[in-house]
N, C-alpha and C positions, 0 to 999 in steps of 0.2 A: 090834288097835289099833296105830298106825304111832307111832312114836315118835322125831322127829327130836333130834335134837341136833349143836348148834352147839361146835366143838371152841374150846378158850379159848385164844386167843393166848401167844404166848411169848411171858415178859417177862421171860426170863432178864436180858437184857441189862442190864436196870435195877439189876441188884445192883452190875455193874461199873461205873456212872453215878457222876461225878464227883455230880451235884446227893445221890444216894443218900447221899454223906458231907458234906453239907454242909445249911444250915436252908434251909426250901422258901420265907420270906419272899424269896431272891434271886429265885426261879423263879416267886412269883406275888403280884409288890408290889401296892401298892394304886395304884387307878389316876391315873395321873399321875404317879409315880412312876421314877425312872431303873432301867433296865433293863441297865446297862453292867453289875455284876457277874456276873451271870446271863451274859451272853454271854461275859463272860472265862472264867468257868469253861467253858462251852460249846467255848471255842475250842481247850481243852486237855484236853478227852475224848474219846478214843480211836473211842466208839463214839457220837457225835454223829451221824451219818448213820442209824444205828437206829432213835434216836428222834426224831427228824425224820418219819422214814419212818412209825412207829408215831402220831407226831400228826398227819400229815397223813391216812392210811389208817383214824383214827377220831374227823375230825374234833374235835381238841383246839382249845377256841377259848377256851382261858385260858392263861396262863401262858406261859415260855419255852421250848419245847421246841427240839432240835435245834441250838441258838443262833439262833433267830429267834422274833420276839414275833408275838402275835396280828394284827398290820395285815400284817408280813411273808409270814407263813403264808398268808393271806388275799390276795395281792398271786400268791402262788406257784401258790395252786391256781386262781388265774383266768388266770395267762400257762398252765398245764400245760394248762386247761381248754380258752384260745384255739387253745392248738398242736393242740390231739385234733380240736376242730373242722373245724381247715383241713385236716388232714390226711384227713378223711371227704371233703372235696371237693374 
């Protein structure tokens, strides 16, 4: 019997995550709600680029990650998407 497995991502980083010390109602308001806190703190975490990286590589489609909200993320992975494209031709 072949037995694959899928190794589980590091998520060391998140222990170091500013949102990790703070309540997750910044990072995942109701919607319509303002999302400025969430990016302040965003802007003043160290390892912001991590988790950015880790929501976009697992399609995260709630919440703040990175200091960008869900339309941003969404806006990011279709410029990144259009560059691969043209880049193929």
């Amino acid at each position: 019997m072949h037995n694959d497995t899928i190794a589980a991502p590091d998520l060391s980083w998140q222990e170091q995550a500013l949102c990790a010390q703070t309540g997750s109602e910044f990072f995942f308001p109701e919607p319509g709600s303002s999302v400025r806190e969430a990016k302040r703190i965003c802007g003043l975490c160290e390892i912001r680029s991590a988790c950015l990286e880790y929501a976009l590589d697992h399609d995260e489609r709630f919440g703040v990650w990175g200091g960008l909200s869900e339309k941003e993320r969404l806006s990011l992975r279709r410029t990144q998407d259009q560059q691969q494209h043209q880049q193929q031709y």
